[in-house]
Steps between C-alpha positions, in 0.01 A plus 500: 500500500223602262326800564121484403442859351115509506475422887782776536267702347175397647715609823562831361163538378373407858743720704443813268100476612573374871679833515260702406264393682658503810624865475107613427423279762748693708329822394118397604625401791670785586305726428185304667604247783816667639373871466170341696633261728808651570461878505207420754693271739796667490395886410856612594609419155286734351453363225193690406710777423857316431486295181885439489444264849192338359688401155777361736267277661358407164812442373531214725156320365647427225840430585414250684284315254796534246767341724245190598472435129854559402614273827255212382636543145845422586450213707279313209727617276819376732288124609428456122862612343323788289709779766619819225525832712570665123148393350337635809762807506413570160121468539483739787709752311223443221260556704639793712554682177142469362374622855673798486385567159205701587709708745682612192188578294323693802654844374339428152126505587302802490191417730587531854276222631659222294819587626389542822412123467841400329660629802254314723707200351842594680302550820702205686852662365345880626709518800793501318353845383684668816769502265409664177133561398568363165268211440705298228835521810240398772356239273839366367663445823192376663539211208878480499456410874214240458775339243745498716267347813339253253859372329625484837208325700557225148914463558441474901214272484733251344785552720230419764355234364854308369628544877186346711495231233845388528462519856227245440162757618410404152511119397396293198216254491553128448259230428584230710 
């Protein structure tokens, strides 16, 4: 089968932005709807005063929205035959590596405020902080794990999808 290079990278292209969007999404609302809505309902959290539990919740925001996209991916990519786990594989790897990329430069700039908001980036990955303060580890296995959720939500999607459709959940239509 013919691969059609520009859509593969159209979906690249797309995927790259979806993803960051939806981890500064993440961040806003973080730092603004959970810290609000939950730390008032529920002020045993403390989140006021613990930021590692507050970037844990955040860290699900955009989890979430990354494993509904990557589960809708594979089964239009699986209904119309264009299924490759290594294109999306290799995208997310692309992308994970150009997130991190600030992480790396944070120790390079000279004006605290800027990195301040560099590190305001990695919020979502912050509560992986508990185990080293170093914001290009926090920030690289915060990524490394949204890799591994995304690839993963992609290969069991299909595996989903292929069994309810040969148990016939899923059925072509015919004009009659």
């Amino acid at each position: 089968m013919e691969r059609d290079s520009l859509k593969d990278m159209l979906y690249s292209l797309a995927r790259f932005g979806l993803f960051w969007l939806i981890n500064i999404f993440g961040v806003i609302i973080g730092r603004t709807a959970i810290l609000g809505v939950v730390g008032t309902f529920i002020p045993r959290l403390a989140l006021y005063d613990n930021p590692e539990t507050l970037s844990l919740i955040s860290w699900f925001v955009p989890i979430l929205l990354l494993i509904a996209l990557f589960r809708d991916d594979a089964k239009r990519h699986t209904a119309y035959g264009r299924y490759n786990p290594f294109l999306v594989a290799i995208t997310m790897l692309i992308t994970c590596a150009v997130y991190c990329l600030p992480a790396f430069l944070i120790s390079y700039v000279k004006d605290i405020n800027a990195a301040n908001v560099m590190r305001e980036i990695y919020f979502t990955s912050f509560w992986i902080s508990k185990l080293t303060n170093d914001v290009e580890i926090y920030a690289l296995l915060g990524a490394l794990l949204m890799f591994a959720i995304c690839v993963g939500s992609y290969v069991i999607s299909r595996k989903i999808y292929l069994r309810k459709f040969e148990s016939g959940e899923y059925e072509y239509e015919y004009d009659k």
